[in-house]
Each structure stands twice: as structure tokens, then as C-alpha cells.
MARVEX-73472 format. One record per residue (C-alpha): x, y, z. Coordinates in steps of 0.05 Angstrom, whole numbers, plus 32768, in hexadecimal, padded with zeros to 4 digits. Example, Ala and Ser with C-alpha at 12.3 -4.5 7.8 and 13.67 -1.06 7.14 Angstrom:
MARVEX-73472
80F67FA6809C;81117FEB808F;
This chain:
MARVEX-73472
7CFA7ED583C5;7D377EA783B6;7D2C7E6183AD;7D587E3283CA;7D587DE383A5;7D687DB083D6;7D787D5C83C1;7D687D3383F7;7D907CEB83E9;7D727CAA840F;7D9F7C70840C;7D6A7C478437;7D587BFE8414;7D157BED843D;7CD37C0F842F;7CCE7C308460;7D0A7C44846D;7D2B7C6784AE;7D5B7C87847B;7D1D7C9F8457;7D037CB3849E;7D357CDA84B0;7D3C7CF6846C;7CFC7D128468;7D047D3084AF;7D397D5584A9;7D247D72845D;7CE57D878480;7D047DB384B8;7D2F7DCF8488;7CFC7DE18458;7CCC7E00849A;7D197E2084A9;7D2B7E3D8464;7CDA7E67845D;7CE47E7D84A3;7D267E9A848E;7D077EBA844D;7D157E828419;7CEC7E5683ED;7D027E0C83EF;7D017DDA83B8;7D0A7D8E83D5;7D177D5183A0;7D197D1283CC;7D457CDE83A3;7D387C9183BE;7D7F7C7583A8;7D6E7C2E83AA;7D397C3E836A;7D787C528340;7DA57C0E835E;7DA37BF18315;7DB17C2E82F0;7DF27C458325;7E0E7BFF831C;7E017C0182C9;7E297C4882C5;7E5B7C2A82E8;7E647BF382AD;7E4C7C218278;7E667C638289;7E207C7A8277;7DED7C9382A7;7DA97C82828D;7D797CBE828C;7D547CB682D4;7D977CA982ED;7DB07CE582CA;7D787D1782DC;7D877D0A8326;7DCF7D188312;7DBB7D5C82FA;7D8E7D69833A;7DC77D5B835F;7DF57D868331;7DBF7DC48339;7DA67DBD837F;7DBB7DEF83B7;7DC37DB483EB;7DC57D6C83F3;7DA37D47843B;7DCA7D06842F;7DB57CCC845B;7DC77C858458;7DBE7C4D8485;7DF97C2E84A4;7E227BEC8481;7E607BCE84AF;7E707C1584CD;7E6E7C3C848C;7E2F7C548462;7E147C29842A;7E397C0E83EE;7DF97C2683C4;7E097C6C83E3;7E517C7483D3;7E3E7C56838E;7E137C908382;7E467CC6839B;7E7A7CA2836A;7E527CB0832E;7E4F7CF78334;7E817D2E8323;7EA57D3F8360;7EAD7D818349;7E657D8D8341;7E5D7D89838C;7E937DBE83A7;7E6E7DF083D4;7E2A7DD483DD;7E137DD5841F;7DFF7D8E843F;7DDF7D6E847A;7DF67D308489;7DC27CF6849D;7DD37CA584BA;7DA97C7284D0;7DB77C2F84EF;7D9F7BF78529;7DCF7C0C8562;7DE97C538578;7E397C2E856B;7E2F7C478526;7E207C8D8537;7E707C998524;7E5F7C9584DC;7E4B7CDA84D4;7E917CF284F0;7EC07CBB84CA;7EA17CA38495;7E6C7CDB8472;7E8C7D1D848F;7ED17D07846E;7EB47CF2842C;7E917D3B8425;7ECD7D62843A;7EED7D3F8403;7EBB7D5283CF;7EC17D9B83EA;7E827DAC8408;7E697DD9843D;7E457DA58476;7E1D7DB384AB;7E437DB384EF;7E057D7E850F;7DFD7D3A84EA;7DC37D118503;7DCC7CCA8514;7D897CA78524;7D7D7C62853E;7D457C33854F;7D3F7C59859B;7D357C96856E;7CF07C928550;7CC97C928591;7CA97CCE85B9;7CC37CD78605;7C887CDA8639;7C7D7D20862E;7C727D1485EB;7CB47D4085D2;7CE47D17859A;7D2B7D2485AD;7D407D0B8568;7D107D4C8549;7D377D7C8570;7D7E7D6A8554;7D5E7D5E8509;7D427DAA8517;7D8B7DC1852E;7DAF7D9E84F1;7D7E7DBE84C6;7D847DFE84E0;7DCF7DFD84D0;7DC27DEB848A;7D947E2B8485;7DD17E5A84A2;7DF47E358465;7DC67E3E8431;7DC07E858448;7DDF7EC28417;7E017EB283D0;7E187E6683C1;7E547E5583B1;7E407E198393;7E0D7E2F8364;7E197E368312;7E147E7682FD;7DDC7E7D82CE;7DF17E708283;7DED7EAC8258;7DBC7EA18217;7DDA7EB781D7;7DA67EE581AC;7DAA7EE28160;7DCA7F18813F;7D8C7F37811F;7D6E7F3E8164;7DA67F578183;7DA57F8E814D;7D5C7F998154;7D667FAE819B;7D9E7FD98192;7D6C7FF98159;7D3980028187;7D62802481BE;7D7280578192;
């Protein structure tokens, strides 16, 4: 069974967070999503405000320290990235873009992504389509037709007890499956391990 590695990215500063919320929603139904369509799932939930000092200190330094840098190479290696980040003056967070701007943008072309926002009015809802969408296409990746926007009216239950907001976060989801579904574009081929020579003879020896 293929495995399919997924980063989920949280820009949200409070604890809890609705980013985080949200976040963990939609990596959920896409995990449910991906073993109902055959696939194991591997989730990595990165909290962005716990690497604030070390994003700012690479920007200075040029140096990312090493739990700044592992995340990098999650990032680098994963399948997919759920970004969601709460909403600052009608864009997503400075800590965010911060984040984005200290990766390689090459190292995201072709990864599939679902794109998440959060904020206290649905005015921002417009984020997703002129802020995050655009920043993505520009890195080159393959996003998910549905972004979820989700705000304070969205983390109630109607009288019948249904969530409308769990309906969309299942539909995004699903589209991020269909993405993540056949060969990757965006994943490194697998690096070929040089033998020594003795071995290498040893084998041939044995064939024969």
C-alpha cells in the first residue's frame, strides 16, 4: 500500500487556535479520505508560531537552526501541504509568509495543497481567492479547487445537529485525495546508493 506524507502548516498564534481547528479538520478527513481510497497517510502538524524565533533568525543569519531545518525537510519530502493561517488586514499572517519565504521555491513545484483561512467576519473569506491561491500558483503547485474559509458562525452545530463547515472541509479534502491519487509529480526520486567495488564484484561472482 502506498504511503502518502502530508505537512499540515498552522499559522494560528492563540492556544487554541481556530487555524489549529480547522487544521486538524481538514487533515483528518483527508486522512479518513486517502485509506478509503487505498492509501496510508502520514500527517506532521507543524505549529508555526513555535519556530517565530528561529524564521526571523534565518532571515538575519541565513541559517536555519536544526528544528527549523527539519520542518524544512518535511516540507521538502511531504506529498502535500494543508496550509492554514488566520487572517491579518485582508491578507494571511506575516509569520506565514515568513515561513513560505524561507523555503526553496523550487522544492514546492507540484505538490498538491489544500488551502485553509480563518478570521472574525465572513469579509475576509476573499483571502483564499486573492491572497493564498495566487501565492501557490506562483510556487507551482497543484491546489485543491475548494479552499475553506471558517469564521466564528462556523464552529457551532445547526438544530439538527449537522456542521455545515464539516461538509465543505470533507469536499476540500476529497479534492486533495483525487490529487494525491496516481504518481507525484512532486516527489524526489529515490537516490540511488553506490555499492563498493568489492561487493559489486561479489555479486557479479555469484551470478555466475
Amino acid at each position: 500500500m502506498e504511503t502518502r506524507r502530508i505537512t499540515v502548516l498552522s499559522a494560528g498564534l492563540g492556544v487554541p487556535s481556530s487555524s489549529r481547528l480547522l487544521a486538524d479538520q481538514l487533515a483528518a478527513s483527508t486522512e479518513r479520505q486517502l485509506r478509503a481510497a487505498g492509501y496510508d497517510a502520514t500527517i506532521d502538524v507543524v505549529e508555526l508560531r513555535d519556530l517565530a524565533v528561529d524564521i526571523a533568525n534565518n532571515f538575519v543569519t541565513g541559517y536555519a537552526a536544526p528544528r527549523l531545518a527539519d520542518v524544512i525537510a518535511g516540507v521538502e519530502n511531504s506529498d502535500a501541504i494543508i496550509a492554514v493561517s488566520p487572517v491579518f488586514s485582508a491578507s494571511y499572517s506575516g509569520l506565514f509568509k515568513s515561513f513560505i519565504d524561507v523555503l526553496d521555491p523550487k522544492s514546492l513545484e507540484g505538490k498538491a495543497v489544500l488551502l485553509g483561512a480563518t478570521g472574525g467576519t465572513d469579509r475576509h473569506q476573499m483571502v483564499l481567492d486573492y491572497a493564498m491561491r495566487p501565492l501557490f500558483s506562483y510556487l507551482r503547485t497543484r491546489i485543491a479547487a475548494t479552499g475553506i474559509f471558517a469564521g466564528p458562525q462556523d464552529w457551532g452545530n445547526t438544530d439538527d445537529g449537522a456542521s455545515p463547515l464539516s461538509v465543505r472541509v470533507d469536499r476540500a479534502a476529497g479534492e486533495l485525495v483525487q490529487l494525491l491519487s496516481g504518481p507525484q509529480p512532486g516527489r524526489k526520486a529515490p537516490v540511488l546508493e553506490s555499492l563498493p567495488f568489492e561487493q559489486l564484484l561479489a555479486g557479479i561472482s555469484a551470478a555466475r
